[in-house]
Backbone of each chain as ProteinMPNN parsed JSONL, in Angstrom:
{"seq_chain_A": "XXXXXXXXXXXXXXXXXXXXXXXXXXXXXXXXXXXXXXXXXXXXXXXXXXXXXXXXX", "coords_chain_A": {"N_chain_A": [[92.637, 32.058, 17.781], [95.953, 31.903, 16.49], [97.442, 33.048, 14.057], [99.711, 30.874, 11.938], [102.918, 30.098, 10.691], [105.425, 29.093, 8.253], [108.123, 29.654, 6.222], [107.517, 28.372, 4.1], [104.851, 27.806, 3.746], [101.565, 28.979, 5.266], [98.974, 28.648, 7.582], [95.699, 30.161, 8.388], [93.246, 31.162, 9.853], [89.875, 31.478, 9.145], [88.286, 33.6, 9.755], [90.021, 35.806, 10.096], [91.797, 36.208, 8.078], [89.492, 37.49, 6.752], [88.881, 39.604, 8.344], [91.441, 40.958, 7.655], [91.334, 41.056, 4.993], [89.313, 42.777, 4.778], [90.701, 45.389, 5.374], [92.205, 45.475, 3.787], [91.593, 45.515, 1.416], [90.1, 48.031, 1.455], [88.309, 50.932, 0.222], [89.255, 50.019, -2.345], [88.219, 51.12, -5.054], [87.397, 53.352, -4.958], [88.125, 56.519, -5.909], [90.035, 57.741, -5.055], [91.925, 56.18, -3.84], [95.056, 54.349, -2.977], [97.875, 52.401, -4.176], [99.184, 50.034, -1.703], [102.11, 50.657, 0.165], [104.791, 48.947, 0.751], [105.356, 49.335, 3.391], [103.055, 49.906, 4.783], [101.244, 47.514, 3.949], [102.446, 45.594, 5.217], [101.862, 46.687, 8.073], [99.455, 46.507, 8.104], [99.21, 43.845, 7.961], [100.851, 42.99, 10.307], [98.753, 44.631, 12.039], [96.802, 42.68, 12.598], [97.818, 40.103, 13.594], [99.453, 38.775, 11.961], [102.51, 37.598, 11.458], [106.321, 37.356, 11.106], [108.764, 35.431, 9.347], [107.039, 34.573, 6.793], [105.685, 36.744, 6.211], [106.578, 38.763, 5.434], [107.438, 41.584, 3.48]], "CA_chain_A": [[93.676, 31.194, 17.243], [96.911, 32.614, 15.893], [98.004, 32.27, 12.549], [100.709, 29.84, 11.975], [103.457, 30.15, 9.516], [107.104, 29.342, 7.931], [108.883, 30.047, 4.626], [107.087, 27.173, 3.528], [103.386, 28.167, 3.808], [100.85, 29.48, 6.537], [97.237, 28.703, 7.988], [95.149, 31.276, 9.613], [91.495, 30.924, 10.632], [89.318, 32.199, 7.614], [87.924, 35.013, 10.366], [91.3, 36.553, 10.489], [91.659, 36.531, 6.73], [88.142, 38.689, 6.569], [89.347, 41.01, 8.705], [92.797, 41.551, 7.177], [91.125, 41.421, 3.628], [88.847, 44.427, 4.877], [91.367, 46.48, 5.713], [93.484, 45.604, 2.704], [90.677, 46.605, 0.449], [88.943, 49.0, 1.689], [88.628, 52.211, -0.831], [89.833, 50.08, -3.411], [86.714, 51.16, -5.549], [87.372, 54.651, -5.426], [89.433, 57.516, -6.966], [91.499, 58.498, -4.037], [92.99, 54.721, -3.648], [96.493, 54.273, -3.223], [98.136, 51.017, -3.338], [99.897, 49.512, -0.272], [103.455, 50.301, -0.354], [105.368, 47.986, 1.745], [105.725, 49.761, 5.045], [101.451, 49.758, 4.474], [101.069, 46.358, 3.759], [103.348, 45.196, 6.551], [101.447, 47.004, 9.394], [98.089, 45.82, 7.955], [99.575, 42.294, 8.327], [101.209, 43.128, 11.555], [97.617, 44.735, 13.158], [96.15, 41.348, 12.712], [98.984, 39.149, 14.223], [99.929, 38.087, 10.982], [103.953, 37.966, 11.58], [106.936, 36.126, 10.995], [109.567, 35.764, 7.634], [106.19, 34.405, 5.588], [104.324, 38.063, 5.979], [107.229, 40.117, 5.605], [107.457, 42.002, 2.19]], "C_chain_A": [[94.652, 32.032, 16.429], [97.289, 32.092, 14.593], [99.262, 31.58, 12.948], [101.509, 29.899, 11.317], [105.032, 29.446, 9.548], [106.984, 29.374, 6.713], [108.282, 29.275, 3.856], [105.598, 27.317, 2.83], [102.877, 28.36, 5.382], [99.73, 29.163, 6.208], [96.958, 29.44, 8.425], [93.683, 31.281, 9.321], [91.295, 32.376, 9.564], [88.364, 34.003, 8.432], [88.919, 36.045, 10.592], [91.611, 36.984, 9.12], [90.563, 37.734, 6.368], [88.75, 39.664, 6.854], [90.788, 41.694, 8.239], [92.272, 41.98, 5.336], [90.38, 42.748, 3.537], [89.659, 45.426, 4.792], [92.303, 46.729, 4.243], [93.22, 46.493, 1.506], [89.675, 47.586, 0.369], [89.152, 50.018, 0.987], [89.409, 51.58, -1.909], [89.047, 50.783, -4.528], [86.728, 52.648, -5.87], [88.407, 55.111, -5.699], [90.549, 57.801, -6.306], [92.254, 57.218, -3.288], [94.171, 54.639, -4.004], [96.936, 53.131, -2.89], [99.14, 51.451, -2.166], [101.366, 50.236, -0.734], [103.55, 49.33, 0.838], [105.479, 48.265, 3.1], [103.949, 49.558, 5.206], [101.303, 48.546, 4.659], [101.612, 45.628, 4.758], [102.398, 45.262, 8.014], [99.686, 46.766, 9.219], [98.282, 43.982, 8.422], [99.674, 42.182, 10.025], [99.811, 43.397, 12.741], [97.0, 43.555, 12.976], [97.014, 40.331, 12.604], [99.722, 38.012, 12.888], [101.584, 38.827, 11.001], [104.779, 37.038, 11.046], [107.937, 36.305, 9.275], [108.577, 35.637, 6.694], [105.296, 35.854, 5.529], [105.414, 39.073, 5.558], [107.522, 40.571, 4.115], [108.509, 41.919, 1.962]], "O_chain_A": [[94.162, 32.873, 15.676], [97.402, 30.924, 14.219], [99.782, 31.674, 14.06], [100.818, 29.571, 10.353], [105.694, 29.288, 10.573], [105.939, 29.168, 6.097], [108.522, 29.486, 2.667], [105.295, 27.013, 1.676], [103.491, 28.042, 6.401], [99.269, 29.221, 5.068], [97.816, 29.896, 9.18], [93.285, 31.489, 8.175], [91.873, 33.429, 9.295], [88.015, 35.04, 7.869], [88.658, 37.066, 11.23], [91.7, 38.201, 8.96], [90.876, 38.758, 5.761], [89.17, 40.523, 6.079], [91.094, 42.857, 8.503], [92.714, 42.902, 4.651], [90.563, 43.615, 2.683], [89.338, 46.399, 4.11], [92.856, 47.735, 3.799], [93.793, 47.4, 0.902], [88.782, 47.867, -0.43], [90.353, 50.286, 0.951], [90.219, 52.296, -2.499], [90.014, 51.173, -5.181], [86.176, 53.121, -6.863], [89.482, 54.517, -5.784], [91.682, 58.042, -6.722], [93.019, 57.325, -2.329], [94.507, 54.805, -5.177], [96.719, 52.621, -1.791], [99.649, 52.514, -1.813], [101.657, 50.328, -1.926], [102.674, 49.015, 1.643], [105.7, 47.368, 3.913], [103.743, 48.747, 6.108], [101.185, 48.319, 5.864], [100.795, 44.801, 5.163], [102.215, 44.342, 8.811], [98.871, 46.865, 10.136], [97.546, 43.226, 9.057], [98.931, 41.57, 10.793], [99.666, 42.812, 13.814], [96.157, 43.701, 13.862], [97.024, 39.645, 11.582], [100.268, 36.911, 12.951], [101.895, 39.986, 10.728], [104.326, 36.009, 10.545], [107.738, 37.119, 8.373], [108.742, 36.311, 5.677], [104.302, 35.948, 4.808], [105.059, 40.232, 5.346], [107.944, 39.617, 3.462], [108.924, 42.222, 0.843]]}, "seq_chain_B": "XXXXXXXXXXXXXXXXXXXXXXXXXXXXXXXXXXXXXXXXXXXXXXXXXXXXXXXXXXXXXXXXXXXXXXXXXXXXXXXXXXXXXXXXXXXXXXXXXXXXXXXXXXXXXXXXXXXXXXXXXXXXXXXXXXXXXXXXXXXXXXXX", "coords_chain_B": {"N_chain_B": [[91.664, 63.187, -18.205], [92.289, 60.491, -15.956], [94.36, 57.534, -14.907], [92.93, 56.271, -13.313], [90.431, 56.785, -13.178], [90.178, 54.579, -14.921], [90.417, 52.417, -13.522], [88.727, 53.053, -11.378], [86.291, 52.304, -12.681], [86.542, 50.29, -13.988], [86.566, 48.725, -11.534], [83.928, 49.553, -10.39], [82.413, 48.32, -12.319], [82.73, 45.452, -11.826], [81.704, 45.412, -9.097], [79.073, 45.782, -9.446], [77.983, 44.022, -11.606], [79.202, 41.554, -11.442], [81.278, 40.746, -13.827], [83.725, 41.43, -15.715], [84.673, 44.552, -17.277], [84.796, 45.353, -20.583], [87.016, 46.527, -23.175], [85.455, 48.257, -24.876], [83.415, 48.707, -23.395], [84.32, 50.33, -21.071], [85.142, 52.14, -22.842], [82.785, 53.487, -23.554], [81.622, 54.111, -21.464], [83.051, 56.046, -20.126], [84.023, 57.659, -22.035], [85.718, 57.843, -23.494], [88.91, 56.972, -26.247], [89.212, 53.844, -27.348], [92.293, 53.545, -27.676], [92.957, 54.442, -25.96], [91.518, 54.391, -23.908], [92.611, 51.619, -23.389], [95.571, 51.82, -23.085], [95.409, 52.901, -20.954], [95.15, 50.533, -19.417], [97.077, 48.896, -19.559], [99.192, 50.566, -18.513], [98.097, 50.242, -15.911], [98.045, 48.02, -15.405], [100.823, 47.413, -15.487], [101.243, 49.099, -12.833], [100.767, 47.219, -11.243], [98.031, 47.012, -10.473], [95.703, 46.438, -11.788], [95.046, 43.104, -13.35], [96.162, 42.021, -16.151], [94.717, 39.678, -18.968], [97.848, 37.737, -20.588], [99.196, 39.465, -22.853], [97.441, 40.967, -24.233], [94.811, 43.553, -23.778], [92.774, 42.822, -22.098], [90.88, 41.59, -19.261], [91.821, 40.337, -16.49], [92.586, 39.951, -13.635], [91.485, 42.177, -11.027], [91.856, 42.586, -8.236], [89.883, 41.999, -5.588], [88.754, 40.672, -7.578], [87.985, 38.354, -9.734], [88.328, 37.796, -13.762], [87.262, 35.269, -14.907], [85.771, 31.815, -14.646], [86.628, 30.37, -11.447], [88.192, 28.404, -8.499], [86.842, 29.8, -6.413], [83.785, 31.242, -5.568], [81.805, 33.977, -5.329], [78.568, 34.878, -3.605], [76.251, 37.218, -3.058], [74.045, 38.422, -1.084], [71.569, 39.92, -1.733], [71.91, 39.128, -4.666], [74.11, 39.257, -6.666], [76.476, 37.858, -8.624], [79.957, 36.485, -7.88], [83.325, 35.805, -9.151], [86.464, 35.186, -7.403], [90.046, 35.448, -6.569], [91.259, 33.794, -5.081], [91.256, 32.21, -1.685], [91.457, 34.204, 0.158], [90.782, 36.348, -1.797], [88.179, 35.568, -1.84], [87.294, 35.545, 0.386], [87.429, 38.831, 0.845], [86.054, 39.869, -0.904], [83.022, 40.417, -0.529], [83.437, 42.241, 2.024], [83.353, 44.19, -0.043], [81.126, 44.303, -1.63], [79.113, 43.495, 0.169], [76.864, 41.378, 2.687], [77.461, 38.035, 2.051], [77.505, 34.884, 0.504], [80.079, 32.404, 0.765], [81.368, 30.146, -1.747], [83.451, 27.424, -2.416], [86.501, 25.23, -2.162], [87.961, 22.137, -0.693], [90.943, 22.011, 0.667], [92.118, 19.8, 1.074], [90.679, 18.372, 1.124], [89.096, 18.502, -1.406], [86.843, 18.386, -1.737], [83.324, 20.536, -2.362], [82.237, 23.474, -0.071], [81.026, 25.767, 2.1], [81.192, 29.045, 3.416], [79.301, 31.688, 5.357], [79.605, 34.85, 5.101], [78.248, 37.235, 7.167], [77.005, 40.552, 8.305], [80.0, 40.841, 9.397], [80.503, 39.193, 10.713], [81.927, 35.675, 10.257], [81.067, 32.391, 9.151], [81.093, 28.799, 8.727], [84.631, 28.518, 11.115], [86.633, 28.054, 9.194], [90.362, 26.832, 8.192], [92.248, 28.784, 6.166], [94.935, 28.032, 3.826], [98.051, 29.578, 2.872], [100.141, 29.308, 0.203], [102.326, 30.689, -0.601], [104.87, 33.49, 0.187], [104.1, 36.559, 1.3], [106.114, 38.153, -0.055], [106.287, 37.336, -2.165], [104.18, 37.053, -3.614], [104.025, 38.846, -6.396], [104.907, 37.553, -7.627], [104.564, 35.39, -9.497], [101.732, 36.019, -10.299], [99.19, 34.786, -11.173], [99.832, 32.273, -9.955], [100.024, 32.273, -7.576]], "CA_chain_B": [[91.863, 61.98, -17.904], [93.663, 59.806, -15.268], [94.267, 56.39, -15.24], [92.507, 56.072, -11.795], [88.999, 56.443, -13.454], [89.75, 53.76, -15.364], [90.572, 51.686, -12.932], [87.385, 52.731, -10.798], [85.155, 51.921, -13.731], [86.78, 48.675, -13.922], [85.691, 48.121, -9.884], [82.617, 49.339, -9.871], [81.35, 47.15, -13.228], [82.36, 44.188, -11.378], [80.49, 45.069, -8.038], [77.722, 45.764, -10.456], [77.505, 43.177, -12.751], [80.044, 40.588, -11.407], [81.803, 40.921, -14.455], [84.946, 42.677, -16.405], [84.375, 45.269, -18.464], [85.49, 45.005, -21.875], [88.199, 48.471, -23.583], [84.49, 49.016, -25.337], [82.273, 49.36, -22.086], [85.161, 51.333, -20.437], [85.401, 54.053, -23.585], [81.808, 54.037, -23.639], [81.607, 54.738, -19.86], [84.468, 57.077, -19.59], [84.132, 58.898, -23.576], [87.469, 57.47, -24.151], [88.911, 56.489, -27.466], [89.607, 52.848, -26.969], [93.183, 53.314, -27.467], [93.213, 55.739, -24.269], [91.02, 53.367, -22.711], [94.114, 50.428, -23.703], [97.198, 52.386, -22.515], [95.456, 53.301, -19.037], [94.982, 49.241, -18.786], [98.608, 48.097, -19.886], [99.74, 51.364, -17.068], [98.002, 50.072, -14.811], [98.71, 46.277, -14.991], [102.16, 47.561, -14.569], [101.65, 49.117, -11.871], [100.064, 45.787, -9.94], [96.467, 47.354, -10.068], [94.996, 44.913, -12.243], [95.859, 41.882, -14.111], [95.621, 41.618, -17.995], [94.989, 38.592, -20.048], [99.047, 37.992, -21.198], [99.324, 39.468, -24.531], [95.842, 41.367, -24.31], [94.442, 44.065, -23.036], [91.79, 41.749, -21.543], [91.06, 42.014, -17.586], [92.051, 38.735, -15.852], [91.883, 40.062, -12.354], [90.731, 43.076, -10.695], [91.677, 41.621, -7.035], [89.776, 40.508, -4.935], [87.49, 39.738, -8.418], [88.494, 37.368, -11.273], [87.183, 37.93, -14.417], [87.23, 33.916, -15.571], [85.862, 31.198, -13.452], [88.053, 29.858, -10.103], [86.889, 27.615, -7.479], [85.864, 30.677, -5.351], [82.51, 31.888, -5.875], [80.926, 34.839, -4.112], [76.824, 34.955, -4.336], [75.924, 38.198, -2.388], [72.623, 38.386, -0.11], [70.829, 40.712, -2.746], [71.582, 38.068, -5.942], [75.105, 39.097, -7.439], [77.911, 36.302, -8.165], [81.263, 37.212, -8.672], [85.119, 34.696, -8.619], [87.397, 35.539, -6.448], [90.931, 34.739, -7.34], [91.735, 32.913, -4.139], [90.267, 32.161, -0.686], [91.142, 35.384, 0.787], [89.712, 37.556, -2.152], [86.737, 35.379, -1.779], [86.697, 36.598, 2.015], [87.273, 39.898, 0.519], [84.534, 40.752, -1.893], [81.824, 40.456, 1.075], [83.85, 43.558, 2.588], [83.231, 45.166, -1.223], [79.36, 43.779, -1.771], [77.897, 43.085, 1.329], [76.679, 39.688, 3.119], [77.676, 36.668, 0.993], [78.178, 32.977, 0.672], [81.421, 32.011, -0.723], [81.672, 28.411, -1.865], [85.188, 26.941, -2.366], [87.162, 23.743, -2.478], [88.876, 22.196, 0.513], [92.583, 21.913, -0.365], [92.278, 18.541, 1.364], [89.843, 16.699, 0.418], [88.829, 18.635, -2.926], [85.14, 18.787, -1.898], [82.995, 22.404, -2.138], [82.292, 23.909, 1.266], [80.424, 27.092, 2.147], [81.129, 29.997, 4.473], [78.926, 32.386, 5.496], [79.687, 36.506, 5.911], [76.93, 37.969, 7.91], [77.506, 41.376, 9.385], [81.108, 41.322, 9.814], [80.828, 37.336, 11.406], [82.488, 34.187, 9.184], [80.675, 31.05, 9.906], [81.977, 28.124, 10.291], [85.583, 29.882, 10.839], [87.854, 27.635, 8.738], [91.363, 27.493, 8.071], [93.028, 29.268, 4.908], [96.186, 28.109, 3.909], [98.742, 30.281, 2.197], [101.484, 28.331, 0.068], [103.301, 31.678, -1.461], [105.105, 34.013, 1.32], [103.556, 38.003, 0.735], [106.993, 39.012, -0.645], [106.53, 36.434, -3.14], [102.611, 37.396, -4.113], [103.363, 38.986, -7.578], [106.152, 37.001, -8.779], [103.786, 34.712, -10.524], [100.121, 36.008, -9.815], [98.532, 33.72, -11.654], [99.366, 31.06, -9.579], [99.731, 32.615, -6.283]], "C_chain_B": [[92.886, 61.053, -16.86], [93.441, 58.128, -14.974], [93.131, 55.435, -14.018], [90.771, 55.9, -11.921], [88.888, 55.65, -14.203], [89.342, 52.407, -14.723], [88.891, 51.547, -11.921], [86.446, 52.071, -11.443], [84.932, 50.463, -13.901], [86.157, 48.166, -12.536], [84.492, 48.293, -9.667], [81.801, 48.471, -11.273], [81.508, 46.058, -12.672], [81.691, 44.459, -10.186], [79.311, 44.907, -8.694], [76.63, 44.538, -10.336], [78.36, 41.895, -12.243], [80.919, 40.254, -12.318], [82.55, 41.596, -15.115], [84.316, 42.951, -17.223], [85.427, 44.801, -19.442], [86.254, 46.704, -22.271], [86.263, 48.516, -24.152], [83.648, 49.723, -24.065], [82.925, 50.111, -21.602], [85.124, 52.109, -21.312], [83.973, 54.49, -23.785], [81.008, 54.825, -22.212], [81.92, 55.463, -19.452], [84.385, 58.273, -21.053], [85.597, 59.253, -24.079], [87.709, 57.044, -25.21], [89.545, 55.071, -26.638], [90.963, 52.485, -27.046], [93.765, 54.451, -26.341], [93.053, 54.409, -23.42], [92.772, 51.987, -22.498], [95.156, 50.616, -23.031], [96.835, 52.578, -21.173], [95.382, 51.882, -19.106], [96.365, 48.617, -18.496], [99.199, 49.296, -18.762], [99.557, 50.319, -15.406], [98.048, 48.658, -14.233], [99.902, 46.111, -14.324], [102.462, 48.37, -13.761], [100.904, 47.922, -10.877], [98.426, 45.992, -9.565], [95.772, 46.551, -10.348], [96.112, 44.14, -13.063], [95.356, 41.439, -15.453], [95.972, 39.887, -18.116], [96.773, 38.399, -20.492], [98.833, 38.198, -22.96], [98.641, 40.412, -25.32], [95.479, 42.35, -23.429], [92.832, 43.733, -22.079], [91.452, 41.706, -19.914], [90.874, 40.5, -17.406], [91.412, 39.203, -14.776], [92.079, 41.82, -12.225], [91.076, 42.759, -8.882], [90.775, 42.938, -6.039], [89.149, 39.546, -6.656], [88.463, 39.758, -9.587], [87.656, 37.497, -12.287], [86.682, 36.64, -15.684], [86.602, 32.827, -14.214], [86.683, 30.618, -12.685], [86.696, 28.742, -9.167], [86.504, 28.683, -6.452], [84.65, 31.667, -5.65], [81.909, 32.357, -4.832], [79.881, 34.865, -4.474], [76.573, 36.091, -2.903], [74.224, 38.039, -2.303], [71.569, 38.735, -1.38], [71.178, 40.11, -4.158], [72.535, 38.132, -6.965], [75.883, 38.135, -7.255], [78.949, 37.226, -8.346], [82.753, 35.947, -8.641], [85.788, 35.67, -8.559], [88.513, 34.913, -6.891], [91.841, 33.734, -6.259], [91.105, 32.872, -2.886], [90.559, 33.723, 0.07], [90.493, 36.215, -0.571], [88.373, 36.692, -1.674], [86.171, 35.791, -0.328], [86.712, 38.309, 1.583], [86.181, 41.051, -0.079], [83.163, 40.765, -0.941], [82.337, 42.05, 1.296], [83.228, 44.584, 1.409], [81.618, 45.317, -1.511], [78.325, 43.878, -0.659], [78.028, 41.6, 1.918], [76.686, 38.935, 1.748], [77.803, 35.305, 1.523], [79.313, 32.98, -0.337], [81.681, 30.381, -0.466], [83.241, 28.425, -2.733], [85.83, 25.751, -1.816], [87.677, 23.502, -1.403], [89.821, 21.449, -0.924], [93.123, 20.257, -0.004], [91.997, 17.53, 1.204], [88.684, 16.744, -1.213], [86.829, 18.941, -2.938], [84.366, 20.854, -1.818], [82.723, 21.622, -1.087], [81.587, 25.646, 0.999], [80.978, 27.814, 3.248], [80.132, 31.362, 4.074], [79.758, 33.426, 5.789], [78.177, 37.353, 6.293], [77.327, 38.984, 9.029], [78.556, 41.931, 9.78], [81.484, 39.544, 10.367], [81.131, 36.141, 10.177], [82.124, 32.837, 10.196], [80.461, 30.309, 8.417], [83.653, 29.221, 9.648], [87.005, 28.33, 10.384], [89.385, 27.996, 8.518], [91.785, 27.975, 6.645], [94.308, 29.299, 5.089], [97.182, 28.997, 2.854], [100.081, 29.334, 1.304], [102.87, 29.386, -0.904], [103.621, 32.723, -0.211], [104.842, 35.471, 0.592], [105.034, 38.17, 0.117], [107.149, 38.29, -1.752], [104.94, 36.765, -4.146], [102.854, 37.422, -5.69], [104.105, 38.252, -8.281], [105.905, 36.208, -9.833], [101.904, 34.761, -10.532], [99.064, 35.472, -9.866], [98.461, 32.355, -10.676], [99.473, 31.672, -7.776], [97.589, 33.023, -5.959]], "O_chain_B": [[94.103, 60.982, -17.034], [92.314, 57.648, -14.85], [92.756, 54.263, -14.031], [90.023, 55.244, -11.197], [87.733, 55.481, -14.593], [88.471, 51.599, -15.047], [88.172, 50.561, -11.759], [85.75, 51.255, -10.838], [83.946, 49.727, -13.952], [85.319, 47.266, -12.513], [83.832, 47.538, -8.954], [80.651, 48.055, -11.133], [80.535, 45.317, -12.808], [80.819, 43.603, -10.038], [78.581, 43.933, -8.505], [75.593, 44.186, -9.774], [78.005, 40.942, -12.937], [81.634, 39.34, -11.908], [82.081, 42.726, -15.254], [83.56, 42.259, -17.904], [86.465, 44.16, -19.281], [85.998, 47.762, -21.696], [85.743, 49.144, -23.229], [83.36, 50.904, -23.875], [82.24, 51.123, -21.456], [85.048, 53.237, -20.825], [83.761, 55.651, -24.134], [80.177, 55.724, -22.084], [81.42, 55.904, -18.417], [84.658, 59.472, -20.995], [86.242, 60.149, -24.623], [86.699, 56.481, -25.632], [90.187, 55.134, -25.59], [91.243, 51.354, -26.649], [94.838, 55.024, -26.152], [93.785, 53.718, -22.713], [93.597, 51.789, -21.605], [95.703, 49.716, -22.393], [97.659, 52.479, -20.265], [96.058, 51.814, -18.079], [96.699, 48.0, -17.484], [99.852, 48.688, -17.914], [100.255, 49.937, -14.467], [98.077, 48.262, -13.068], [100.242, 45.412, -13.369], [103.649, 48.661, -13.614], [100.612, 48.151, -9.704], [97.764, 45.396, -8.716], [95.153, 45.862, -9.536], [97.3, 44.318, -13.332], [94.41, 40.706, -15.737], [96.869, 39.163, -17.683], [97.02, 39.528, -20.916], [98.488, 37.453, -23.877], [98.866, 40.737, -26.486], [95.765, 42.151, -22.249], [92.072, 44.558, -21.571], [92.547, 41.963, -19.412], [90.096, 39.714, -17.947], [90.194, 39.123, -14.612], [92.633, 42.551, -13.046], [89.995, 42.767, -8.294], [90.937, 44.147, -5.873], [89.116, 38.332, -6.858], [89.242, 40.546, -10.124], [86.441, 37.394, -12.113], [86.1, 36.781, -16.76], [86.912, 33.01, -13.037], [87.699, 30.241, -13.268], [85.495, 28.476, -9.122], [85.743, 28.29, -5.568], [84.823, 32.848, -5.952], [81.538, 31.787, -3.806], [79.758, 34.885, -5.699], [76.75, 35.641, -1.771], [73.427, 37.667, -3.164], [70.869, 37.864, -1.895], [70.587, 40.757, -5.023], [72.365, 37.496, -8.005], [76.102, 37.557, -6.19], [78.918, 38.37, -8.8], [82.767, 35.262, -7.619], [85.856, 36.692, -9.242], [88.351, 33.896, -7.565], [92.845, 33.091, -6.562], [90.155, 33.655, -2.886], [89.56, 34.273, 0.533], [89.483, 36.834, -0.237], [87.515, 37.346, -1.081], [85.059, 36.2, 0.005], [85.858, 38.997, 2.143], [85.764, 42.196, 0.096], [82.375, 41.675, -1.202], [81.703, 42.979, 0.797], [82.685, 45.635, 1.75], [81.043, 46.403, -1.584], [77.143, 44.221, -0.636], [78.966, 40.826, 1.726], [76.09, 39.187, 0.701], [78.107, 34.832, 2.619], [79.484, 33.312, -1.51], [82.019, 29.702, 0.503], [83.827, 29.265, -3.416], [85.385, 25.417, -0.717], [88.023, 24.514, -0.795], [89.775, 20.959, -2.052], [94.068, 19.647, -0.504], [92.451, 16.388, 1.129], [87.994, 15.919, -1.812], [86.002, 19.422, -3.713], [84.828, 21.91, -1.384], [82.746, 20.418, -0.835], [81.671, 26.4, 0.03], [81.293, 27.081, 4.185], [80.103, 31.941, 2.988], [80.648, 33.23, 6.617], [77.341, 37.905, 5.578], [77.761, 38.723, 10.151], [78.595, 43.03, 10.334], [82.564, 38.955, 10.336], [80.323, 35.947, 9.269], [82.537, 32.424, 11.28], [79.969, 30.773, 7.389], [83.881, 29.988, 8.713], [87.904, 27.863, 11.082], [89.76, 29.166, 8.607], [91.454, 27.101, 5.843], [94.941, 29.988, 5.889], [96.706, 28.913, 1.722], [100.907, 28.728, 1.987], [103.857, 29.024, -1.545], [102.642, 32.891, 0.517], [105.273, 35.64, -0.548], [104.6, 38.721, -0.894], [108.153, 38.526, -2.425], [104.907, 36.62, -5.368], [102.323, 36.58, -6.414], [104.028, 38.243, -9.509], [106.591, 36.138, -10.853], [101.096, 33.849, -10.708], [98.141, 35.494, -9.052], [97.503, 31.59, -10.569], [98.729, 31.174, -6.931], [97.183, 33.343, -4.842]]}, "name": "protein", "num_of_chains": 2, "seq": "XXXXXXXXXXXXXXXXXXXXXXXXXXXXXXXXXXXXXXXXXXXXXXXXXXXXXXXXXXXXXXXXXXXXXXXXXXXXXXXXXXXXXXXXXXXXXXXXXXXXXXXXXXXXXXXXXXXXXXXXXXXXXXXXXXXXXXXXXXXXXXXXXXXXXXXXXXXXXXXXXXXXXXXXXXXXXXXXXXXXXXXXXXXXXXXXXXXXXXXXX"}
């Protein structure tokens, strides 16, 4: 199931969330963690079909 | 010193313990004076790492983990809790802990609800709704 979105708000199936939250935080925990910048954060969204004006930084 | 071990110190007492450290447990952890420990917290709030108390050098959040109760509660396989500061950290902290149950509110009808993480699998696979667009996330974090 694809996420769903507009400017408004978005749904997306809580197994799609997991896997985007893995990726988001993975190595937060340690020393050599760097946040997201925006081009980062984008293509973490983007590999898990999360698209559209509501994902875009 | 760099502000980066404070910040770890701060992540790994809540996998721990499920709970924020306090500026004492961090200068006693680290062999910081507690106004070291202070200035790496207020750095690193502003840079979006964590989230102070307003006013306080106090740890609100830590994301995925809250350090006040929320309606998302993680209970990990092996017997830690922790709150989550919204339904995706509460899918999150599993990735950080291990297998969990995270109980949490439907937005519809207000009742708890459970999901399992086992393995890498989310059962049952509900929906999570978003009502803040990512370019909007920190503008009020609190309520996003």
């Amino acid at each position: 199931m694809a996420a769903t979105g507009s400017p408004r708000g978005c749904v997306v199936p809580a197994i799609t969330m997991y896997a985007v939250a893995a990726d988001w935080y993975r190595g937060r925990d340690g020393v050599g963690w760097i946040r997201h910048d925006a081009d980062a954060a984008s293509e973490i969204f983007r590999r898990h079909g999360l698209t559209g004006e509501f994902w875009e930084i | 010193m760099s502000d980066q071990e404070v910040r770890t110190a701060v992540y790994r007492t809540f996998i721990e313990t499920g709970e924020a450290p306090t500026v004492d447990d961090l200068s006693q952890m680290l062999g910081w004076a507690a106004t070291e420990i202070e200035a790496a917290l207020r750095r690193l709030a502003g840079d979006h790492e964590i989230v102070l108390h307003p006013g306080t050098t106090d740890l609100w959040m830590a994301h995925p983990f809250s350090a006040i109760p929320t309606d998302y509660r993680v209970d990990s396989a092996d017997g830690r809790s922790f709150w989550a500061n919204c339904a995706w950290d509460g899918l999150a902290i599993p990735g950080l802990v291990g297998d969990s149950t995270v109980t949490t509110r439907s937005a519809t009808t207000g009742e708890f609800f459970q999901v399992e993480v086992r393995d890498g699998r989310v059962t049952p696979d509900h929906l999570v709704r978003f009502g803040v667009p990512a370019r909007d996330f920190w503008v009020d974090i609190g309520y996003t």
